[in-house]
C-alpha positions in Angstrom: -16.0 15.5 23.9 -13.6 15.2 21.1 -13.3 11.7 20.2 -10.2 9.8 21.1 -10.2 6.7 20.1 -12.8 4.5 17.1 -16.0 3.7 19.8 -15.6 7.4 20.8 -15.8 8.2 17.3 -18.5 6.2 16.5 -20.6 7.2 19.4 -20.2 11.0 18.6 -21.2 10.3 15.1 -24.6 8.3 16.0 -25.4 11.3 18.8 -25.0 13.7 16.2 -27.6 11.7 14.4 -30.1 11.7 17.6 -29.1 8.9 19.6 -30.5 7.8 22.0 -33.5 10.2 21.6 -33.9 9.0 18.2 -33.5 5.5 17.1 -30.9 5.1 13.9 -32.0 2.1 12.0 -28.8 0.5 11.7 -26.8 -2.5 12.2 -23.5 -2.0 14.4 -21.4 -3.8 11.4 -23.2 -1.2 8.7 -21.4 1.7 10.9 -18.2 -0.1 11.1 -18.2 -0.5 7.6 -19.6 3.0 6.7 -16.7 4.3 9.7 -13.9 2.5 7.3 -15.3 3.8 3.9 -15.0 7.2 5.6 -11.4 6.7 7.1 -10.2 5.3 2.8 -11.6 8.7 1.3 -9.8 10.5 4.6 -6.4 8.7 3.7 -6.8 9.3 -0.1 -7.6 12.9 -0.4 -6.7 15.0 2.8 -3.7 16.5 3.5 -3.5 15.1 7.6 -4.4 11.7 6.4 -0.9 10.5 4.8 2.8 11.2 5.2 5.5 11.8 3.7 8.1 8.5 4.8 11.3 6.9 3.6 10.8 2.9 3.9 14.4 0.8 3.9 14.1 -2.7 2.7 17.5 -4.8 2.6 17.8 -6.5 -0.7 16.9 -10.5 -0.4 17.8 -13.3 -2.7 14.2 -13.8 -3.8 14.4 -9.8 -4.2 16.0 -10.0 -7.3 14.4 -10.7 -11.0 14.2 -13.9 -12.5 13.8 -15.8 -9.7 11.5 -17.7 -7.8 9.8 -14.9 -5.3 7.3 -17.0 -3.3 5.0 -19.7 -4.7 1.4 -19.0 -4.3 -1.5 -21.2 -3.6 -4.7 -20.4 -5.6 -6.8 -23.6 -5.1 -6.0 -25.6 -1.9 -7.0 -29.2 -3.5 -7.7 -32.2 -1.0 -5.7 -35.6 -0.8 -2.1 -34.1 -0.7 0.2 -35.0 1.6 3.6 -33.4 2.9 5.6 -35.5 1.0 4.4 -34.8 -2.5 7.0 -33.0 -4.7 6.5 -29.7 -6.9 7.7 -30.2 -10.6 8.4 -26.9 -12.4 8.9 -26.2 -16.1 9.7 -23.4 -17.7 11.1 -22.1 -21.2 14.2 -20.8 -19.6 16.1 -20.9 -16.5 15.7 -23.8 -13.5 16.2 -25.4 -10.0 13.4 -23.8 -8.3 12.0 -25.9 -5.3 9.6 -25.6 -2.5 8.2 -27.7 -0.1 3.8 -28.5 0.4 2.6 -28.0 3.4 -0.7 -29.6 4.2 -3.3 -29.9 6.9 -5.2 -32.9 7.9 -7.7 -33.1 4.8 -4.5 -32.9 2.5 -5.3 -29.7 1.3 -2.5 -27.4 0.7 -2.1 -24.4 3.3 1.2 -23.2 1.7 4.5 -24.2 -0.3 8.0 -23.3 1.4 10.7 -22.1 -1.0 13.5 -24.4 -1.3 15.2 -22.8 -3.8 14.7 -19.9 -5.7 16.3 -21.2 -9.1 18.0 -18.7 -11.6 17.8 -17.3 -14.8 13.6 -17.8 -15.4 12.5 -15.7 -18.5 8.9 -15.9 -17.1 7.4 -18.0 -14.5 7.0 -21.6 -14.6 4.3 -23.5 -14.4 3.8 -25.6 -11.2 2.8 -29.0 -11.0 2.3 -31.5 -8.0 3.1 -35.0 -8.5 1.4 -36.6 -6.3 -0.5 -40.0 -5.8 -4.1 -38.6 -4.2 -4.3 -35.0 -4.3 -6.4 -33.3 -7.0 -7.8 -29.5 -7.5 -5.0 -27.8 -6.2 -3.5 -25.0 -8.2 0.1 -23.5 -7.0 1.5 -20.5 -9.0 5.4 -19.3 -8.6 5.7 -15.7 -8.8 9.0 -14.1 -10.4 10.9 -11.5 -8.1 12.3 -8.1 -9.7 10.2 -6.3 -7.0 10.6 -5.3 -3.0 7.2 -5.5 -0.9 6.0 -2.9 0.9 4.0 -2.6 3.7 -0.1 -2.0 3.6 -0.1 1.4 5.3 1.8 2.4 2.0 -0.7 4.1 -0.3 2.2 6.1 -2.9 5.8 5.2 -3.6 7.1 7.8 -5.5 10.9 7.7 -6.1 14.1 5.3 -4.6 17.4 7.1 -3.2 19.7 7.4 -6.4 21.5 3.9 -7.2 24.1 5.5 -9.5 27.5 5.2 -8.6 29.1 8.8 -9.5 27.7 11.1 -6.5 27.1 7.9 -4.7 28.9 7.1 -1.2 28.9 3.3 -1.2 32.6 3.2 -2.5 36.0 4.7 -2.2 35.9 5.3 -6.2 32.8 7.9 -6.7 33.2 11.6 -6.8 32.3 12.6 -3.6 34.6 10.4 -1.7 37.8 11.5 -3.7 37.0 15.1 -3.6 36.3 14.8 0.4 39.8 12.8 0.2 42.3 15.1 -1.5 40.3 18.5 -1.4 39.0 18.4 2.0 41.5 21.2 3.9 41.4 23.3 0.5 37.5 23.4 0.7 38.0 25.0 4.6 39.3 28.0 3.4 38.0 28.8 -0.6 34.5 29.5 -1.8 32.4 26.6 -2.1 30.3 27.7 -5.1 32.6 26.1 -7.5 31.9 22.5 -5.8 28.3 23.2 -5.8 28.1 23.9 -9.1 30.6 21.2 -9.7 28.2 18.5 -8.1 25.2 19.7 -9.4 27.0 19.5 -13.2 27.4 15.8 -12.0 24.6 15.2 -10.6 22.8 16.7 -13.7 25.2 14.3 -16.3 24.7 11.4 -14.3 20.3 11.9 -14.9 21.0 12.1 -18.6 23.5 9.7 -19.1 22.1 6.9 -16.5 18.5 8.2 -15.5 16.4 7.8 -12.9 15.4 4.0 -12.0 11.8 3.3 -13.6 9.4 2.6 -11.2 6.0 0.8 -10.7 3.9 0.4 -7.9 0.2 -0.4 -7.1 -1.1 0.1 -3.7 -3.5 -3.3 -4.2 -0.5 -5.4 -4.9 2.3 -4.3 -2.5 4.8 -4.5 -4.7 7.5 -1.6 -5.7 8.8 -3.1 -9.2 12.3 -1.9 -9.9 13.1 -1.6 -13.9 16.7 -1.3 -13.9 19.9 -3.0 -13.9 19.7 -4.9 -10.6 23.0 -5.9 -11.1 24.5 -2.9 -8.8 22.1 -4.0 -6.4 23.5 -7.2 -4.3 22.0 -9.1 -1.6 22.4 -7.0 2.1 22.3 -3.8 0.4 19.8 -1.4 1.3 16.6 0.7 -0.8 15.3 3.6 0.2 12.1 4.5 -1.1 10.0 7.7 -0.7 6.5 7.2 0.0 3.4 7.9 1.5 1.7 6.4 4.5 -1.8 6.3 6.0 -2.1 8.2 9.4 -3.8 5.5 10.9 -5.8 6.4 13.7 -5.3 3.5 16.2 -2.0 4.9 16.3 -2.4 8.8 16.5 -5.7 8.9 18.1 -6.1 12.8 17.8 -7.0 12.0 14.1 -10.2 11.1 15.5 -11.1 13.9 16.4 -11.0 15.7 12.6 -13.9 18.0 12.1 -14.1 16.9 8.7 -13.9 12.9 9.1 -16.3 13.3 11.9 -19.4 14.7 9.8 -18.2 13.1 6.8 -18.5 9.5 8.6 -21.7 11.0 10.1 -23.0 11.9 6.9 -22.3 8.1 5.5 -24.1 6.8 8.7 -27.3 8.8 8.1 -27.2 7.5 4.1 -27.4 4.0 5.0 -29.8 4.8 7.9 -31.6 6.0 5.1 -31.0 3.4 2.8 -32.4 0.6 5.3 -35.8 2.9 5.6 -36.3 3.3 1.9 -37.4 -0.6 1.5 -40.6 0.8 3.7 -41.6 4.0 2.1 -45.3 4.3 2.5 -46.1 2.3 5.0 -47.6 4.0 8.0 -47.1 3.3 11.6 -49.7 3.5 14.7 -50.8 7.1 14.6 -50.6 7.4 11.0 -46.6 8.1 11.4 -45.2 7.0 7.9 -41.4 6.0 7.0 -39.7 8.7 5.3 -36.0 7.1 4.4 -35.4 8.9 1.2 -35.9 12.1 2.5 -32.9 11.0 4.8 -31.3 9.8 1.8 -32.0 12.6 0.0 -29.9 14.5 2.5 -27.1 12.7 3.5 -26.5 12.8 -0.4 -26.3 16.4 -0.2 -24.1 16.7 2.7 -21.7 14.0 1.3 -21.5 15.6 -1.7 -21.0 19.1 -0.3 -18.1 17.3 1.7 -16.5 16.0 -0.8 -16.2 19.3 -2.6 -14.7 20.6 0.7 -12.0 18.4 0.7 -11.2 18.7 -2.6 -11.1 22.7 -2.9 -9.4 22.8 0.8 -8.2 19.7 2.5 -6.3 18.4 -0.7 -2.8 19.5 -2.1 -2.9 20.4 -5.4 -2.0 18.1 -8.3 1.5 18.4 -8.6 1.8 20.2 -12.4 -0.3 22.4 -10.1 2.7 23.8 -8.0 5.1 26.6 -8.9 
């Protein structure tokens, strides 16, 4: 039976280590845990475990740079109480506020923003004044960024935010020709626009550029290094990207030849890593453990996998390609 959903998954995977015939020495969190160190190498390196997708985020106030994004608790503290007050300082810029939030020991479980201030050259510091509280730490972290979701694992590039080819006003290029050439362009060749746009297009990259970009998956956070001045609140980014195919979601990627004995193969490693602790010993009969020969080969068989997907389940490197 191809498995359809994760408990078929993970019951193929123990029968193809012998269960129930055999008994697989290991704990039921140990295979979920192996299960999801199987699915991260699945989304990281095979071509069916991402995709290719355009994520829209509308531009918010606390979007922008040198504001107040969000403040952050680090240390929750005990003794505060709702009505304590933040006090910010910074070299540069102001009038950031938030609000504390507390449960019934006083220890902080968040701070509201208030006001996102203006104008901060780097983030203030954050201090509580307060009249019992104590060991509570509260960051406030600068915008200049747009979060992204956590089935993102790539962002690669953001639709063009250049004006010239642009269609978000009634002065760029394409508009005006579409306004006064429109007819013409029914009944002439349309080489000379193309060649026309792409000469655009092609100025426009040299002249303006693409928008630098930085993005890591383990923050969540595409920073944008550009003038965000042509980037008001209410307008819209379009980013390309890559997501995880996540399985709860398309259950036929359960059913992957490769993730199946590659999860199997991690199983079988820790079933042989929890026998290794007893090599030696010898059971009734004179039966003795043998966990790192079942090591030994799960080892292998990972390590053969791996070199599968890397020679055939993985696109090439892109300097790879033409």
């Amino acid at each position: 039976m191809i498995p359809s959903s994760r408990a078929e998954f993970k019951g193929w995977c123990l029968r193809s280590l012998g269960v129930p015939v055999v008994r697989v020495n290991v704990d039921d969190d140990q295979v979920e845990d192996r299960i999801d160190y199987a699915l991260k190498y699945y989304w990281d390196y095979h071509f069916d475990g991402s995709q290719k997708v355009f994520y829209k985020h509308m531009i918010q106030a606390n979007n922008r740079p040198q504001v107040v994004y969000e403040f952050r608790v680090l240390k929750s503290g005990v003794g505060y109480s709702n009505s304590d007050t933040l006090i910010l300082t910074a070299p540069r810029g102001g009038d950031a506020n938030g609000t504390i939030v507390t449960d019934a020991n006083g220890s902080i479980l968040r701070v509201n923003t208030t006001a996102i201030g203006h104008d901060y050259g780097m983030p203030p510091s954050v201090g509580i004044s307060t009249s019992g509280g104590s060991g509570a730490n509260v960051e406030a972290v600068l915008g200049g960024f747009i979060p992204l979701p956590d089935n993102i694992i790539g962002a690669v590039n953001i639709f063009d935010l250049g004006n010239a080819i642009g269609v978000n006003n009634i002065f760029n290029m394409r508009y005006q020709i579409a306004l006064n050439d429109l007819y013409s362009l029914t009944s002439v060749e349309l080489v000379p626009y193309y060649m026309a746009m792409s000469h655009i297009q092609f100025l426009e990259m040299m002249l303006v550029g693409k928008q630098p970009l930085r993005y890591n998956r383990h923050m969540n956070r595409l920073y944008i290094d550009g003038d965000w001045s042509i980037l008001a609140v209410g307008n819209w980014i379009v980013v390309e990207a890559y997501s995880v195919v996540d399985p709860e979601q398309f259950p036929k990627a359960w059913g992957d030849r490769w993730l199946l004995r590659y999860a199997t193969a991690q199983i079988k490693r820790q079933w042989g890593e929890n026998l290794k602790k007893y090599a030696g010993m010898s059971m009734p009969g004179g039966v003795q453990f043998n966990g790192q020969t079942i090591w030994d080969e799960a080892t292998a068989e990972i390590t053969m996998l791996e070199r599968e997907m890397l020679m055939s389940y993985s696109l090439p490197a892109a300097d790879m390609i033409g």
